[in-house]
C-alpha positions in Angstrom: 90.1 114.4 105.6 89.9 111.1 107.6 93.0 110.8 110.0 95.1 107.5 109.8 93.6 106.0 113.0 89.5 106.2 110.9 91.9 104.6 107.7 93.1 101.6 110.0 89.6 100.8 111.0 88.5 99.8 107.4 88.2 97.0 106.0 90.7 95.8 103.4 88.1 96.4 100.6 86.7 99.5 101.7 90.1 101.1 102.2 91.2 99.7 98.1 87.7 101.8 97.5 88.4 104.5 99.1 92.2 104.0 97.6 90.4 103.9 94.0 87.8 107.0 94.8 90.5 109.3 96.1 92.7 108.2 93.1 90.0 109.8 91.0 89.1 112.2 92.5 93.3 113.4 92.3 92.8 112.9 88.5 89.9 115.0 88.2 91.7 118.2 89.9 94.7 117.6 88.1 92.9 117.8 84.7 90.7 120.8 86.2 93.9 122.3 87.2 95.4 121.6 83.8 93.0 123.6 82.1 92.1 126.6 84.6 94.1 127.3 87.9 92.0 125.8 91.1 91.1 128.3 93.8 92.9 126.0 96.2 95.6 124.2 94.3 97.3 123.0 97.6 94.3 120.5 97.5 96.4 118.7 94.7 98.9 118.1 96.9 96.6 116.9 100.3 95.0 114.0 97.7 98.1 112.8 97.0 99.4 112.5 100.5 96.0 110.9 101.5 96.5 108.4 98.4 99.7 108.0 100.2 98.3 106.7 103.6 95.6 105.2 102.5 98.3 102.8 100.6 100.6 102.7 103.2 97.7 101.1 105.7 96.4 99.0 102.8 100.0 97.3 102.3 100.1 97.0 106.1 96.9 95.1 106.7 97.7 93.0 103.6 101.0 91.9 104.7 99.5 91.2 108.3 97.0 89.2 107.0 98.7 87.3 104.7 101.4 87.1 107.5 98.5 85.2 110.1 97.6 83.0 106.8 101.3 82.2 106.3 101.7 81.0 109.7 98.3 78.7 109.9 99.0 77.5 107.0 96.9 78.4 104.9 99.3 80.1 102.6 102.1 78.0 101.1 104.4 79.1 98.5 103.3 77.2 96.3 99.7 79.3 96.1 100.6 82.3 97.3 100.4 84.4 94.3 97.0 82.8 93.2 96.0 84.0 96.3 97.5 87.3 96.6 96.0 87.9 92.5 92.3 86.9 93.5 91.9 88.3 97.5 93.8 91.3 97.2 94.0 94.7 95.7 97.9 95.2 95.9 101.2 93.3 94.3 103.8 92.8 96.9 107.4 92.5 96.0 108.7 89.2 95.9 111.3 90.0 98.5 108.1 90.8 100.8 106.6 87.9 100.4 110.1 85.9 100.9 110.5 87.7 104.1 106.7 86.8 105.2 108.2 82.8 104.6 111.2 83.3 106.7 109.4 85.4 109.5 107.2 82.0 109.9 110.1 79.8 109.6 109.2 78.0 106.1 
């Protein structure tokens, strides 16, 4: 298992692929478990909280981002959702996003 410090130093795409792989890879063990109990079923259970960090640093380096673009200006309200739906590989709550707008004073 990577530790959260080698997760940080992805990029925003190769973390949503590792995201996606691991998400698979969780699917697959829970089918295999399904049918015939795993030798080490407490793997189940380390996916998922890898799934789980993996998202947690995603959201973080998407908000940060989106948080540097807000403040140059190149986000506005007005396109921020055609933004967010063709650069990045999460949906943030619109409460998040309203609080990225007030954080830069818009």
């Amino acid at each position: 298992m990577k530790n959260s410090v080698e997760y940080r130093n992805l990029s925003i795409k190769e973390l949503s692929d590792s995201v996606d792989a691991t998400e698979k890879e969780l699917q697959r063990l829970k089918f295999a478990h399904a049918v015939s109990p795993l030798e080490n079923p407490r793997r189940i259970t380390h996916l998922r909280k890898m799934v789980a960090t993996m998202k947690t640093i995603l959201n973080e380096k998407v908000t940060r981002e989106l948080s540097d673009k807000i403040s140059s200006g190149e986000v506005t309200a007005d396109n921020v959702y055609s933004i967010l739906n063709k650069e990045y590989p999460i949906t943030l709550r619109k409460s998040s996003i309203k609080s990225l707008f007030a954080q830069a004073g818009e």
